[in-house]
C-alpha positions as CSV (number, residue, x, y, z in Angstrom):
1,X,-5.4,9.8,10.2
2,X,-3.3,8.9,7.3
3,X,-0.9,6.6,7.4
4,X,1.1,7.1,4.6
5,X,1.7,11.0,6.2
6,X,2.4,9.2,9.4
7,X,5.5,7.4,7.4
8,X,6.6,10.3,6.0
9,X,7.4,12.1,9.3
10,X,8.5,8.7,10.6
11,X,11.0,8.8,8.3
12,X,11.6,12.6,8.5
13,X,12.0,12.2,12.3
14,X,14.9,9.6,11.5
15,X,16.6,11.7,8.8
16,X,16.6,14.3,11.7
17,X,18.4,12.1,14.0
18,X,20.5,11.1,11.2
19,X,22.1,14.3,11.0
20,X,22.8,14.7,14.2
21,X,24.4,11.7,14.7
22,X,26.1,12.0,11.7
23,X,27.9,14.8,12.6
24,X,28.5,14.0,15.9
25,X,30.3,10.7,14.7
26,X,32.5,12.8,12.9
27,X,33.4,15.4,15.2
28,X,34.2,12.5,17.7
29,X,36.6,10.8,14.7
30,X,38.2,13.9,14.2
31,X,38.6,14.8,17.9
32,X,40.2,11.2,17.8
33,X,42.9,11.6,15.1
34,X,43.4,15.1,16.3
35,X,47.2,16.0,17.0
36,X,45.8,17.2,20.5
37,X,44.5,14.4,21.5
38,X,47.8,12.4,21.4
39,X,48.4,10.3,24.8
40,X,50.1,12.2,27.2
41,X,50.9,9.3,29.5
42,X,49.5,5.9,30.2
43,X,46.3,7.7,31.8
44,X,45.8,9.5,29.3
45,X,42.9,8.2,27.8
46,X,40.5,11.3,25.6
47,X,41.7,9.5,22.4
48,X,40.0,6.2,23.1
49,X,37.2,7.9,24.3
50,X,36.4,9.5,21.4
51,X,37.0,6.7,18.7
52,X,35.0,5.0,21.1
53,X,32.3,7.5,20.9
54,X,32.4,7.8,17.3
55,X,32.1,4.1,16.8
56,X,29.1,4.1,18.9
57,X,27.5,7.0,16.8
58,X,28.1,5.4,13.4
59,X,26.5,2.3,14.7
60,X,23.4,4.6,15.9
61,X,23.5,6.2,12.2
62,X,23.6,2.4,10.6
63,X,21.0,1.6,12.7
64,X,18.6,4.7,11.8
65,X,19.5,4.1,8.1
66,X,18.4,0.4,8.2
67,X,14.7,1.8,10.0
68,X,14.3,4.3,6.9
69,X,15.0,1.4,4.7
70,X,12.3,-0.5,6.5
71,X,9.5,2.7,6.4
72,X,10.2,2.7,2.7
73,X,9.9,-0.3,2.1
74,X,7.1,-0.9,4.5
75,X,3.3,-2.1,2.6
76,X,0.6,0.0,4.0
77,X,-2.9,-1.5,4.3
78,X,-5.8,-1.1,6.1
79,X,-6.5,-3.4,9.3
80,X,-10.8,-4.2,9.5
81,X,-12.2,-4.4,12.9
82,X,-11.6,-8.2,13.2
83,X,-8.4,-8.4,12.0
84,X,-5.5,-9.0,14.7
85,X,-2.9,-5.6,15.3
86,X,0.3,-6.5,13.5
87,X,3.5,-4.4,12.2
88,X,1.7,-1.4,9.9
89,X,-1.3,-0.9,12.3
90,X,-2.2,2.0,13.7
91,X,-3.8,1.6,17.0
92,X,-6.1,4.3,18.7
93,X,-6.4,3.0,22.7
94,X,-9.2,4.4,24.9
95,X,-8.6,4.9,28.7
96,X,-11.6,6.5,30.4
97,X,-11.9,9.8,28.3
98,X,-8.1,9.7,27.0
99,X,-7.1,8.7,23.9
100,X,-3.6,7.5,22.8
101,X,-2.4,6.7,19.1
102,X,0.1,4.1,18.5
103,X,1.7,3.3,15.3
104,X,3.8,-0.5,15.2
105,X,6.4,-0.2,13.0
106,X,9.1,-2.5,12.1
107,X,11.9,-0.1,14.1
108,X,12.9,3.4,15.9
109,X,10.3,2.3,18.8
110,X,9.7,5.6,21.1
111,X,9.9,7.7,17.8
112,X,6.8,10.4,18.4
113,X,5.5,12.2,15.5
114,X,2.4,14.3,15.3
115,X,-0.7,13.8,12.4
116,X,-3.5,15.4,12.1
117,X,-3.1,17.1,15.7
118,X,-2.5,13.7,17.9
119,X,0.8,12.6,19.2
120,X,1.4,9.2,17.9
121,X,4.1,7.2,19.3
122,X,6.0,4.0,17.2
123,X,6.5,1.1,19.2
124,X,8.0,-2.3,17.6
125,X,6.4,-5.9,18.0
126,X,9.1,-6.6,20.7
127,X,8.4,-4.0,22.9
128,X,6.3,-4.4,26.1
129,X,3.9,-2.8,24.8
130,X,3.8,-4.2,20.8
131,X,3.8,-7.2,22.5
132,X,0.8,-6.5,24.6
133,X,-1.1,-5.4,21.4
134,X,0.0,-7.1,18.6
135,X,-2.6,-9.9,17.8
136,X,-5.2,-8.3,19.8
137,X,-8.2,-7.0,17.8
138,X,-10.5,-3.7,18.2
139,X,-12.9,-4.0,20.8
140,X,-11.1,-5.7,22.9
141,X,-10.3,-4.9,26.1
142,X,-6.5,-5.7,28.2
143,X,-4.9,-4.3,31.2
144,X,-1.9,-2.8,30.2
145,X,1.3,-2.2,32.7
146,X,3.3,0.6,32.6
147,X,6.0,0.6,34.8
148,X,4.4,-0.4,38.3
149,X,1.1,0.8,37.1
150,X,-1.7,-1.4,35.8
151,X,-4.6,0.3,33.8
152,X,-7.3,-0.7,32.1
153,X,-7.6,0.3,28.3
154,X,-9.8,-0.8,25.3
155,X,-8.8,-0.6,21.7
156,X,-11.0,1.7,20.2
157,X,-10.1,1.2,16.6
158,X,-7.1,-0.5,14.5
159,X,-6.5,1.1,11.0
């Protein structure tokens, strides 16, 4: 799998998103400072709502724009078998006959893009499961929890 393609639809993904919540921050601003939604009485509260709602969209839109910043920015390189997982690695994890490909990126953890016919899910360093990877090396074996489940799982290779 290439990782540079893997970045690209990363960042394709979040331009996706982008849009959407682009527009949705500014249909909520505009259903805001719309004449109709004037307060009608002290109840009356759709015009909070929905600056409230934009604001929270706008922040979701900074947020994306900062994690395509980081993709872009991000240095590719490869990871050799005895070199510890770390942001850039792409993880392939074995689990009986199932493979699973994991990408850590710097941001937009639970982003799923597909390369070369596999799934492959972002996670970040901070999340339960970056942090049970990161500085773990291929070969190496770890039981991972998921919820309330435990499985075993061996990390079949780290590019």
């Amino acid at each position: 799998m290439n990782k540079h393609t893997i970045i690209e639809r990363i960042i394709a993904a979040l331009a996706a998103d982008l849009a959407i919540y682009t527009h949705s921050a500014r249909d909520a601003f505009a259903a805001a400072t719309d004449e109709q939604s004037k307060s009608e009485g002290k109840y009356d509260t759709r015009a909070i709502e929905s600056s409230y709602l934009a604001r929270g969209q706008s922040l979701q839109a900074a947020e994306i724009i900062r994690a395509v910043q980081d993709y872009e920015k991000l240095a590719l390189r490869d990871f050799g078998p005895g070199e510890p997982i770390h942001i850039g690695a792409l993880v392939e994890l074995e689990r009986k006959t199932e493979r699973t490909f994991y990408f850590i990126g710097p941001r937009a953890g639970g982003t799923e893009v597909e390369c070369d016919g596999q799934e492959v899910l972002v996670i970040t360093p901070s999340s339960p499961m970056g942090q049970q990877l990161v500085g773990r090396k291929q070969g190496e074996r770890l039981q991972i929890k998921v919820g309330k489940m435990t499985d075993a799982y061996r990390i079949a290779a780290v590019a």
